[in-house]
Steps between C-alpha positions, in 0.01 A plus 500: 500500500651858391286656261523845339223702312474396128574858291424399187365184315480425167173335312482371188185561316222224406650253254476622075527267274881484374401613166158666329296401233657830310820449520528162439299564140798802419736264522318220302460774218917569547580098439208550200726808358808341585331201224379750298883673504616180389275415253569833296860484519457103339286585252617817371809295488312186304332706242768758450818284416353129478223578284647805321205786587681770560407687790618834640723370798560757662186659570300128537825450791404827648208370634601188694772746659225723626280201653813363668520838708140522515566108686781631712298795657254286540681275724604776664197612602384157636847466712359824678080477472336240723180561238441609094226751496241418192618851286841353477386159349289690274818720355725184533216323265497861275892446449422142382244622201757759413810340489250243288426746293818679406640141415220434287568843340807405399414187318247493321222655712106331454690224269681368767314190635680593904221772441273253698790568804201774607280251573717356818530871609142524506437153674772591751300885571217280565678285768673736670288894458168592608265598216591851434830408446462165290308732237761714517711214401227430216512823371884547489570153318203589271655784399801413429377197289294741301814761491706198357280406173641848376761608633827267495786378373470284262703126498783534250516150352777318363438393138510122575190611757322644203134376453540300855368751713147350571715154586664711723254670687301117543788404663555782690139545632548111589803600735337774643196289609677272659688737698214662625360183586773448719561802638147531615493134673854584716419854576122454553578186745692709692305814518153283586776348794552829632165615507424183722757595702327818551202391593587237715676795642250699550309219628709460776415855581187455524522216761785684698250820564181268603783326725597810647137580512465260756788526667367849558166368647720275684725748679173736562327213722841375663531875596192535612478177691814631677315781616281296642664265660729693677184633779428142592840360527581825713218408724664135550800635565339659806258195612824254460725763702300502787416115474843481591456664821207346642584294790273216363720455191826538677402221739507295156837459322350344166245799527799764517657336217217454275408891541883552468443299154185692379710838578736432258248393203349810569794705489620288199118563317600908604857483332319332194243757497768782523692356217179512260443853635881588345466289203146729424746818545324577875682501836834529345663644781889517383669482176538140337805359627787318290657207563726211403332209311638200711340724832198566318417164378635354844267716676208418304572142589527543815149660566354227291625225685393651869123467345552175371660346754602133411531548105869463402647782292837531324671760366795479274691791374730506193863558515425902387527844586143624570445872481297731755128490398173679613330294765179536332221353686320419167778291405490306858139431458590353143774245654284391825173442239743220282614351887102529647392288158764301506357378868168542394547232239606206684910596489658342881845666346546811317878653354551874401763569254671865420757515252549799242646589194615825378140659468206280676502380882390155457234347765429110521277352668456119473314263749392081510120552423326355270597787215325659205251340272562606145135681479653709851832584284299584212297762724826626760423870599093450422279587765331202679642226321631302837593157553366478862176505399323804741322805421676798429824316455762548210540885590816464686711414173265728329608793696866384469523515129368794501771665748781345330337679184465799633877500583607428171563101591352198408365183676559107358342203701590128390502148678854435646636176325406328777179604574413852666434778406738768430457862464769761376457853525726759299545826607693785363789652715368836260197504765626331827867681548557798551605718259838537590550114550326388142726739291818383654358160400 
């Protein structure tokens, strides 16, 4: 095939979670101000013309105004921030006691029963802020509680309203209860939801590094084995090479061909060795070489079916336009692992699949075995969990998952609806084309 030196490729890095634990708590405390704004504007409306209080408009109005551009930078920040740091919850919570405050100011200060607003400022700090910061919360709400007993402006009262006040300020504590009450429930549900996120999250981590742990320790003894290897299978190289000159084998025609037959699994057993050598970063004698995908993939079966001669393979190719990709060896190793299991697992037919859309490469491989069990696709992409019932086995889709992974795809496995099992990996054109090809795509 024609092949030309790769001069560029683009990886994508290791998988972050679409959204962080930060970020997604600014934006709950945006929707809570976004209530809040609402709630003002409604009651300031309420108590100033339905009940008659009369209430300096203007400046009470002032305040929702400020909090709805406080809300609109805020967005803007998350359209361009992938994360919230923990000093800009901490000011965002700040802007909540004052605007709080000021409101409070202006009607009626520590006789106000929405003075007890603090308190879901303080239970939010202590959420969402790590402990220097929740007292700081403290403090500031404290203080402007204690600020409000004296200083404030006092509730001018219509004269009907006269006498009424403590009636008032029942029913208004009553309100304000119940909003809390509320408020807390929906906004604490969904913070406590995020925070699971986040650890599950970081969870995941935790697996993915004593994964790659191993995959490390894997690659080190594959390596080394290589090394190895390669002095002994040189040496049969030699012994079968002259075999087939000794005039008591040639006299023999089922001798010529069986040494003819253990040449090639010992050149096959150097090619293999030779392509771990590459994978490991050694003996890389030329630059990686692109290609097309229907070559790539056709080559791939090819090889596989010359070393397992007698097991039918298809291929089917979608009606697309496939760009030039890398021929990366890893990936290779990834496709004939799915095709070796397949056989390994009782398959006599196996079908490969390749269609795409406009951003994954999609590779399907589905055979007759006897498929999954649901405890095997509960455990895909775990080491050692193996239907075939051997020691050591289960690291071939281990090591698979974690290529795909590594290359920004992902890998689903499923029973085929009639029986089989099936096995679709999705890879990003961002990390197989080349650079050139994926941005014209």
């Amino acid at each position: 095939m024609n092949s030309e030196p790769v001069k560029r490729i683009r990886w994508l890095p290791s998988q972050w979670p679409a959204d962080a634990a930060g970020r997604r708590n600014m934006a709950l405390l945006v929707q809570l101000r976004w209530i809040a704004i609402a709630g003002q504007i409604a009651t300031i409306l309420v108590v100033h013309f339905g009940m008659n209080i009369h209430l300096p408009l203007q400046s009470m109005l002032v305040v929702p105004c400020i909090a709805v551009l406080m809300n609109f930078g805020s967005l803007m920040i998350l359209r361009r921030r992938a994360d919230i740091t923990h000093a800009e919850l901490f000011l965002a919570l700040l802007f909540d006691v004052l605007a709080l405050t000021t409101q409070l100011y202006l009607s009626g200060g520590g006789t106000n029963p929405f003075i007890s607003l603090y308190l879901l400022q303080v239970a939010l700090g202590v959420v969402l802020l790590h402990r220097w910061s929740v007292w700081g919360i403290v403090a500031a709400s404290s203080a402007c509680a204690a600020m409000l007993t004296v200083f404030y402006r006092p509730l001018d009262l219509s004269d009907s309203l006269e006498g009424h006040l403590f009636d008032l300020h029942i029913i208004g504590t009553w309100v304000c209860v119940t909003m809390i009450a509320v408020l807390l429930v929906l906004f604490m549900t969904r913070v406590t939801h995020n925070l699971q996120q986040r650890e599950a999250y970081l969870a995941r981590l935790r697996q993915q590094a004593v994964e790659e742990e191993h995959i490390i320790r894997m690659g080190l003894l594959a390596s080394g084995a290589a090394h190895e290897l390669g002095t002994p299978l040189a040496q049969l190289a030699v012994v079968l090479g002259d075999w087939r000159h000794m005039p008591q084998i040639k006299k023999h025609p089922a001798l010529v061909e069986e040494v003819e037959e253990m040449e090639a699994a010992v050149k096959r057993c150097k090619s293999i060795l030779t392509g771990i050598l590459m994978s490991a970063g050694e003996a890389r004698g030329e630059a990686p070489q692109a290609t097309d995908v229907r070559s790539f993939i056709e080559i791939i079966a090819r090889d596989w079916r010359a070393a397992n001669a007698g097991m039918p393979l298809r291929c089917d190719f979608g009606p697309h336009d496939y760009p030039r990709i890398v021929a990366d060896p890893v990936i290779r190793q990834a496709v004939t692992n799915l095709l070796d299991n397949a056989r390994e697992a009782g398959a006599s037919y196996i079908n490969m699949m390749i269609s795409r859309d406009s951003q994954w490469l999609h590779i399907t491989v589905r055979d007759n075995g006897k498929g999954f069990s649901p405890d095997m696709l509960a455990d895909v992409g775990k080491p050692y969990r193996s239907s075939k019932g051997r020691q050591g086995g289960g690291l071939g889709l281990f090591l698979v998952v974690n290529v795909v992974r590594k290359l920004g795809g992902r890998v689903d496995a499923s029973n085929g609806a009639d029986g089989g099992a099936m096995i679709q990996l999705r890879l990003p054109f961002a990390t197989l084309a080349l650079e050139e090809e994926s941005d014209a795509d």
